[in-house]
N, C-alpha and C positions, 0 to 999 in steps of 0.2 A: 577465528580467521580475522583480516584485519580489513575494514575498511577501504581497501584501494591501497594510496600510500597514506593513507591520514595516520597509520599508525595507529586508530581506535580499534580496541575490538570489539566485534561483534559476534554471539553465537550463530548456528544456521537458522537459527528461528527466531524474530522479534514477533513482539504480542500488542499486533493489532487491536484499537481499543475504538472500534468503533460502534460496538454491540454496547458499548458502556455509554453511548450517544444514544441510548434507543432507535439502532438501528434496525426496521421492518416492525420493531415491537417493545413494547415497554420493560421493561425488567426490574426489578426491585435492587435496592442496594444492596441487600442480601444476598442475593444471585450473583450481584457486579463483582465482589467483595471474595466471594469463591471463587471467581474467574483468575479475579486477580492471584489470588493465592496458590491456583494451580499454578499459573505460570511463575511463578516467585519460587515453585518447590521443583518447578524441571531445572530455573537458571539460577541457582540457588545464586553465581558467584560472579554472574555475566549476564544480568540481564539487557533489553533494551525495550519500552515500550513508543509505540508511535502514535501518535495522536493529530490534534487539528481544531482548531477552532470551527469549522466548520462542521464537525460531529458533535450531533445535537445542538448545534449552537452553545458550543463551549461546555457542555456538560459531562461530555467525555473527558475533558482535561481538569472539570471541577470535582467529579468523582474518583480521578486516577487520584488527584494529590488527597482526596480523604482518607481514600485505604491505603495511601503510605504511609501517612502519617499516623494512622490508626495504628496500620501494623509496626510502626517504627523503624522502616525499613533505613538503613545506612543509606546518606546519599552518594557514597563511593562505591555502592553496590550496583549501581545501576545509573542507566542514560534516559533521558526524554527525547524523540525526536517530535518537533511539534511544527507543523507544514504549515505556515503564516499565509495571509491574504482574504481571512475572515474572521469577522469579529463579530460581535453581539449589538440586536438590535430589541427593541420594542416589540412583542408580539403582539398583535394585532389580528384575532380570527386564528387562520392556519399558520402554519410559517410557509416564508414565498419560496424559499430554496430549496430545490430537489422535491417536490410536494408528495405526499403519501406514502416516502421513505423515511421521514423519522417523525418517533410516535410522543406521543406526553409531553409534547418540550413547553417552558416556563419564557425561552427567547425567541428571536428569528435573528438568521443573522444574514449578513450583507457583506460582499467582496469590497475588499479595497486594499488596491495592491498600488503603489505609490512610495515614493521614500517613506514619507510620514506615517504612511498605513499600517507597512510590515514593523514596523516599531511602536505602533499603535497595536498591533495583535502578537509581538512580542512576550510586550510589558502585558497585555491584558492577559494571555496565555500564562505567564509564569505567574499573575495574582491569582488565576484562576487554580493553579497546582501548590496554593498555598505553604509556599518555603521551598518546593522544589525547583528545580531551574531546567530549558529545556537547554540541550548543548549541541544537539543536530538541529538544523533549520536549514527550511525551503519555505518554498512560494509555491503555493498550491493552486492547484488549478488555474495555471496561467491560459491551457487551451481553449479552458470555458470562458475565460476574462478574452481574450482576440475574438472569440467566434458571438459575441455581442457587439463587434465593430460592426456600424453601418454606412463606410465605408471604406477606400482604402486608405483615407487622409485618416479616420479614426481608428483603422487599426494600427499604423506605424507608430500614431500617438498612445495606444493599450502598448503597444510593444517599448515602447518609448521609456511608459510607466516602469513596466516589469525588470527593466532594467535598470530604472530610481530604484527599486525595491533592492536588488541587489546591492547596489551600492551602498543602501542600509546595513545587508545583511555583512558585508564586505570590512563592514567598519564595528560590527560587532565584533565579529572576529578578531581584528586585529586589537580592538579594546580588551580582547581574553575571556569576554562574556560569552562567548560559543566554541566552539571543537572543531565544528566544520559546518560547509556550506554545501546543500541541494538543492535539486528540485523534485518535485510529484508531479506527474502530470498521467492524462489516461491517454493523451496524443503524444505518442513518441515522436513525431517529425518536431512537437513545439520542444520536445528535451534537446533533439538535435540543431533547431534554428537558436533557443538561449545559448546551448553548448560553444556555438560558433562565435557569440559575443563573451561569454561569462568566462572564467576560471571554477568551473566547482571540481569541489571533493569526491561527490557520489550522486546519484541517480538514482529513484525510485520510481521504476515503471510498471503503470498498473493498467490491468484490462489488455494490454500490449500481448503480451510473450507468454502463451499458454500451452497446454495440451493440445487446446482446441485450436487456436490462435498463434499463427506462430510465424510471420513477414520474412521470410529471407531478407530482403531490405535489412528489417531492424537485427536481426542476428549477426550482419555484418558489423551495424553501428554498435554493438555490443563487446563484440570482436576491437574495435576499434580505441573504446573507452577502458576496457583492460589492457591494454597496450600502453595506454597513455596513461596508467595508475591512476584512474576514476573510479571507484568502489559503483557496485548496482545493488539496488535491492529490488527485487521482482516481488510486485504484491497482486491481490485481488486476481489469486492465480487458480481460482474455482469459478473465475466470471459470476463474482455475485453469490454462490452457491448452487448455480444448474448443473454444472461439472459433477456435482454430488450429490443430486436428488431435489435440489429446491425446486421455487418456480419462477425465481428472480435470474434475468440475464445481464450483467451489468446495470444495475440498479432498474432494469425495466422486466414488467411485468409480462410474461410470455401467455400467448394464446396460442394451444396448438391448430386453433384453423387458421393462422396467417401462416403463408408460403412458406417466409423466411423462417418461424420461427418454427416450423414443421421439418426444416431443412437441419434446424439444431438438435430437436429430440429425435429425429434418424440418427445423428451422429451418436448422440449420448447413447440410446441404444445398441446402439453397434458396440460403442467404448464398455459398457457394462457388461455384453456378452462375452465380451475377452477377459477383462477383468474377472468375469466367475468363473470361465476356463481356468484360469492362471493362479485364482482363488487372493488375487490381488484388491486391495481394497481402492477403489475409485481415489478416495482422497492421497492413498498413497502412490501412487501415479500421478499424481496433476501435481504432488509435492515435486518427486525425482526428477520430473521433465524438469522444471521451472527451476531448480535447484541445480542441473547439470548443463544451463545455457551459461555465455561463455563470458566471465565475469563478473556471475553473482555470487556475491558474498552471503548474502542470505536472504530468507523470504519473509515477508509481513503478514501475517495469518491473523485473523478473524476469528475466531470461534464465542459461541455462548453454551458452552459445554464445559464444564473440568477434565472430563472423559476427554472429550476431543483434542483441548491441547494438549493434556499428555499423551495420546496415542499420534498427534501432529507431530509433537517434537521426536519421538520416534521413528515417527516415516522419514525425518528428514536426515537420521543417521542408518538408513538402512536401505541399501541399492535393490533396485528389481532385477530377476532373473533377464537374462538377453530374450530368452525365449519369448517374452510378454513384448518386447521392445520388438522383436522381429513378426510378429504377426503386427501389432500397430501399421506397422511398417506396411507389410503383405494385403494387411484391409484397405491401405488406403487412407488411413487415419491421422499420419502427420505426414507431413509436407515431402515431397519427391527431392526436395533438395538437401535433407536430413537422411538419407538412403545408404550414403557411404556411411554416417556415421554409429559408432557404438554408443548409445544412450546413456549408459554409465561411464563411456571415458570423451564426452564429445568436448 
């Protein structure tokens, strides 16, 4: 399928490389290295991996380019997406970003989204994947960068930034150094306030547009950007891993004696109870939904499993029966404004 109108293609499924950052947990190269290689033997001829300076402070994007290069993978075999606006610092103690989410790291790293910066995490991304090149680019977590304004004179000026960043990226582009221009953000309203200033290609919204999660709001603005030939990629569509048995909800750690978070394992319960009716696999329901909203091109997946990506990239060619869609529906389970619709043709 193809990007929006960028003309790029993409499969239904890019390989999330943020478990290659030690994400929640350390992992040996050894393990990183079979990950990779599972997903290398599902897209043998179309891959795409996504990445980010900001996983593990660059170490996700130092270990993607080792095991291409190791494996010697063609680099017209495959795309880099790499979400700019973080780069590598000093570690000092812990690391100060996202704390007790990534384990073993050697850096810390620090936001800096500015003309200068996104070209500063660029170049330092593409040293980091040693001879490979990334050809998607965004600005990543520009949510997180506004909601550090202290006030409204400092956020117009973060918003101000985000927009020098662009204009980086804008000019990469036309130099022929990139494919195409995104953004990542986990605030869809901050995809739709850049959107209003910016010209991009495609959209990666994550934590946004789930099983569980799912704005009528945003499914209009979704509606909107396939209209207007903006490619979507919907990621972080297991919220973290709780959707699927973890204990991580969007990067936060759930305790079921808090309200709210007692309010999410009623739900997952409820979702698993259907699911073993239907004999449907959790993960392959939170793919379908996320994969049938309305101008995604494809999903960004995670896994630290070989199993899982290939049993992933199978759920994402394989529709669920209506009947699993129509009790969702009847429990209560996705949204009353999703009611008319058929889950596989929505």
């Amino acid at each position: 399928m193809d990007l929006g109108k960028t003309g790029i293609r993409v499969p239904s499924m890019i390989f999330g490389t943020s478990s290659l950052g030690n994400l929640y947990e350390a992992y040996s190269y050894e393990q990183k290295l079979e990950l990779i290689t599972a997903a290398l033997a599902c897209f043998p001829n179309e891959i795409v991996f996504d990445s980010a300076g900001k996983y593990g402070a660059g170490l996700a994007l130092e270990t993607l380019g080792q095991a291409l290069n190791e494996l010697q993978v063609p680099k017209d075999k495959l795309l880099i997406s790499n979400k700019l606006g973080w780069k590598r610092a000093p570690l000092v103690g812990e690391p100060t970003f996202e704390k007790d989410v990534w384990k073993d790291l050697s850096y810390d790293a620090v936001q800096d989204i500015s003309y200068q910066g996104i070209l500063t995490c660029f170049e330092e991304g593409n040293a980091l994947l040693k001879g490979y090149d990334s050809q998607l680019v965004s600005i990543h977590d520009p949510d997180e960068y506004l909601d550090k304004a202290d006030s409204p004179q400092d956020y117009e000026q973060r918003f101000a930034d985000i927009l020098d960043g662009y204009a980086a990226l804008e000019e990469l582009k036309q130099a022929g150094k990139v494919k195409a221009v995104g953004v990542g953000s986990k605030n869809w309203k901050v995809i739709q306030k850049i959107y209003s200033q910016v010209k991009l290609d495609w959209v990666m919204i994550a934590n946004s547009m789930t099983i569980y999660d799912h704005p009528e709001e945003l499914f209009h603005f979704m509606s909107k950007l396939e209209k207007e030939g903006v490619g979507i990629i919907n990621s972080a569509v297991f919220q973290s891993g709780f959707l699927v048995g973890g204990d991580y909800f969007d990067y936060q750690k759930m305790d079921r004696k808090e309200p709210e978070h007692i309010k999410k394992y009623s739900w997952r319960t409820k979702f698993f109870q259907i699911c073993e009716t239907h004999s449907v696999n959790p993960a392959h329901a939170c793919i379908q939904f996320a994969l049938q909203l309305p101008g995604v091109n494809s999903l960004a997946l995670n896994s630290t499993s070989a199993n899982r990506i290939q049993a992933n990239a199978k759920y994402c060619d394989t529709q669920l029966p209506d009947s699993f869609w129509e009790e969702m529906k009847a429990q209560k389970l996705i949204a009353d404004y999703l009611s008319e619709f058929n889950l596989n043709k929505i």
